[in-house]
N, C-alpha and C positions, 0 to 999 in steps of 0.2 A: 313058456316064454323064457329065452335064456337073457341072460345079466346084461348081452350086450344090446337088446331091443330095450329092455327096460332103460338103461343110460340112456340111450337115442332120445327116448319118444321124455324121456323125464328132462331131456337139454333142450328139446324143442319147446315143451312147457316151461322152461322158466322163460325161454328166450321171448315166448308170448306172450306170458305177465310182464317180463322187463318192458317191452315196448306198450304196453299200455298205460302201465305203469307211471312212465313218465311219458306221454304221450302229453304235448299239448291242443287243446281245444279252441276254434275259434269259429264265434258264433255272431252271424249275421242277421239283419231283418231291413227287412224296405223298408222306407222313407218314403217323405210326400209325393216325392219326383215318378216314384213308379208309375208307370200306365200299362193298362191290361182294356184290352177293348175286342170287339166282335165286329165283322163284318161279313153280310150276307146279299142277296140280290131276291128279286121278285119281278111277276108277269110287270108289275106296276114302276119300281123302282129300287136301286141299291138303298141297304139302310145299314143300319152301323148304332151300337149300343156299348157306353163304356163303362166299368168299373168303379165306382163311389167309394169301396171300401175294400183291403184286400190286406191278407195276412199272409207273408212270407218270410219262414224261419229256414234259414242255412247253419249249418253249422261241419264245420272241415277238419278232420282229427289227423297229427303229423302223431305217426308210431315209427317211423322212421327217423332218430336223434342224427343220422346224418342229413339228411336234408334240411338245409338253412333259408330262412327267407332272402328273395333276393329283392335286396332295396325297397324292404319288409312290405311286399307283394306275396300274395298267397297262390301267385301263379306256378311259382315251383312246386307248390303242392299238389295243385292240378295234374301239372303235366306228371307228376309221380304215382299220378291215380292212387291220390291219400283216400283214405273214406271218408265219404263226406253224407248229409242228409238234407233234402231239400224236400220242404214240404209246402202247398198254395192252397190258400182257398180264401172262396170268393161269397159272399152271399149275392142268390143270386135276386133277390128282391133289393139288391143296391147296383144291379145294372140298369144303367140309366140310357135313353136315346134322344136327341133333340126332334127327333119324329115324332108328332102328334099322334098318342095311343097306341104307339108302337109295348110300351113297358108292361101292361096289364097281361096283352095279348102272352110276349114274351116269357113275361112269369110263368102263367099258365100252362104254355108248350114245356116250358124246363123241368112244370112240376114242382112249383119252387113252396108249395102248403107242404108235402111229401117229402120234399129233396131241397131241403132250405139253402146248402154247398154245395159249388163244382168244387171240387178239389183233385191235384194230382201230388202224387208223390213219388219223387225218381227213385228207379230203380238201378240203373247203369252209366256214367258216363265215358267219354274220351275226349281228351283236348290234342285235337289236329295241328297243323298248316296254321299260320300267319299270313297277314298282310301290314301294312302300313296306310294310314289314314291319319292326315296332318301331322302331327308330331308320337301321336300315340300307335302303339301296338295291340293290331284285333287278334282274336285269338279264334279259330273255331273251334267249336263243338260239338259234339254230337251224344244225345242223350234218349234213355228210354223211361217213360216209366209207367205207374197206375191215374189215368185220367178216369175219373167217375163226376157223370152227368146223369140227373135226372136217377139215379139208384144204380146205374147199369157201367159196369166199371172195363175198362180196355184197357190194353197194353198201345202204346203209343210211341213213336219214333220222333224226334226234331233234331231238327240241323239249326244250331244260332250261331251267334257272335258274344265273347266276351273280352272286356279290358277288364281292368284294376289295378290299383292302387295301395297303399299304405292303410288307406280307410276304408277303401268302398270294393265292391263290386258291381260292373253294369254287367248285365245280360239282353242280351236283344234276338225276336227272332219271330215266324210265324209259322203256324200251322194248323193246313186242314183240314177238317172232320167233316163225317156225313152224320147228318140227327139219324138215320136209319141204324146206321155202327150201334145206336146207343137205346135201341128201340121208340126215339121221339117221331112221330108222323109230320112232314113237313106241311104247315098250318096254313090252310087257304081261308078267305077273310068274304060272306057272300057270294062264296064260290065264283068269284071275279078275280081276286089276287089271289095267285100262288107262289107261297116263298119256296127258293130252292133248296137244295137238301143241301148244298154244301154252304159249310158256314166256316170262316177264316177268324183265327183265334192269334192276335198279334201282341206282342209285349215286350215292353223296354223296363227294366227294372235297377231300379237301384239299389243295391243291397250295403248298410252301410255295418261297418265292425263295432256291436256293443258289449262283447268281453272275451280275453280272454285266461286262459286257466290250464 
C-alpha cells in the first residue's frame, strides 16, 4: 500500500473521530400524552384495545458541526438524515379494551406468558414533503424497521406525520399488519366469532427533550 492510500484512508479516520467527537446528542422519551392503540374487526363486532404503559426512547446525534438548529427544532436534523435511534415497547398485558373479556382472550393470542413485549425498533428513515395545518408545519415520513410480536420479528414499512418544536416531538401515523405475517392464528371465540386477521396499529406520540450532551 503506497504513502498516498495510507494519508487518504488516515484523513478520512480522523475526519470520522472529529465528527463524533464533537458530535452532540439529543435524547428523547414520551410523556403522558402518547397514545398507541389497536384496532381490529370481527364476524360480531369492531373492537379496539389501548396501551396503559409504553416506553419510548429517541435519541438523534448531529456529526455534522455544520448543521445548526433552526429555531432550536431538531427538524434540520431530520431532514439531514442525522442518526438517530428510536426504540418502543409495549407490555402487552397493559393493553387494555373497554370490551367486556376482550383482554384475557388478547393476551393469550399475543402470547403475552412467552412474549411479555411488542417492540419495534427503526431501522431507516426519511423526512419528505410538507404541508400546513393551522399555524404549524407537518412534516412527512417515512420509516422502516424491526416489529416483533408474539416472538416472530418483521421488517416493516410506515408512512406518518411529524412536527416539533424546541422541546418536543409529536409523531402520528398508522399501520397494518396481518397476525398471520407474525405466525398468531386469528382467534375464533365458540366458533361463532371470528376475529379478522388484519389488525390496525395507530399512534400519536409525544416525545418530549430530556438532555442534551
Amino acid at each position: 500500500m503506497n504513502k498516498f492510500v495510507i494519508r487518504s484512508i488516515n484523513n478520512v479516520l480522523v475526519v470520522f473521530l472529529f465528527s463524533f467527537l464533537f458530535a452532540t446528542e439529543y435524547s428523547y422519551q414520551n410523556n403522558a400524552n402518547s397514545k398507541l392503540w389497536l384496532e381490529g374487526d370481527s364476524t360480531m363486532h369492531r373492537f379496539e384495545s389501548f396501551a396503559t404503559a409504553l416506553d419510548v426512547q429517541l435519541t438523534i446525534v448531529n456529526v455534522d458541526t455544520n448543521i445548526k438548529l433552526e429555531k432550536k427544532n431538531p427538524i434540520s436534523f431530520l431532514k439531514a438524515k442525522a442518526p438517530i435511534s428510536l426504540k418502543i415497547s409495549m407490555p402487552v398485558n397493559k393493553l387494555i379494551s373497554p370490551t367486556l373479556g376482550l383482554d384475557g382472550n388478547l393476551w393469550g393470542t399475543l402470547k403475552a406468558d412467552k412474549y411479555p413485549n411488542i417492540k419495534f425498533e427503526l431501522k431507516d428513515y426519511s423526512v419528505g414533503g410538507t404541508f400546513v395545518s393551522g399555524n404549524e408545519t407537518i412534516y412527512k415520513v417515512q420509516t422502516s424497521g424491526l416489529l416483533t410480536i408474539a416472538g416472530e420479528q418483521k421488517v416493516i414499512t410506515m408512512d406518518g406525520e411529524l412536527r416539533a418544536d424546541s422541546q418536543s416531538i409529536w409523531i402520528e401515523g398508522k399501520k397494518r399488519i396481518l397476525m398471520t405475517d407474525f405466525n398468531i392464528k386469528p382467534p375464533s371465540i365458540l366458533f361463532v366469532v371470528n376475529v379478522n386477521n388484519e389488525i390496525d396499529i395507530f399512534y400519536k406520540l409525544q416525545l418530549d427533550c430530556t438532555s442534551v450532551k
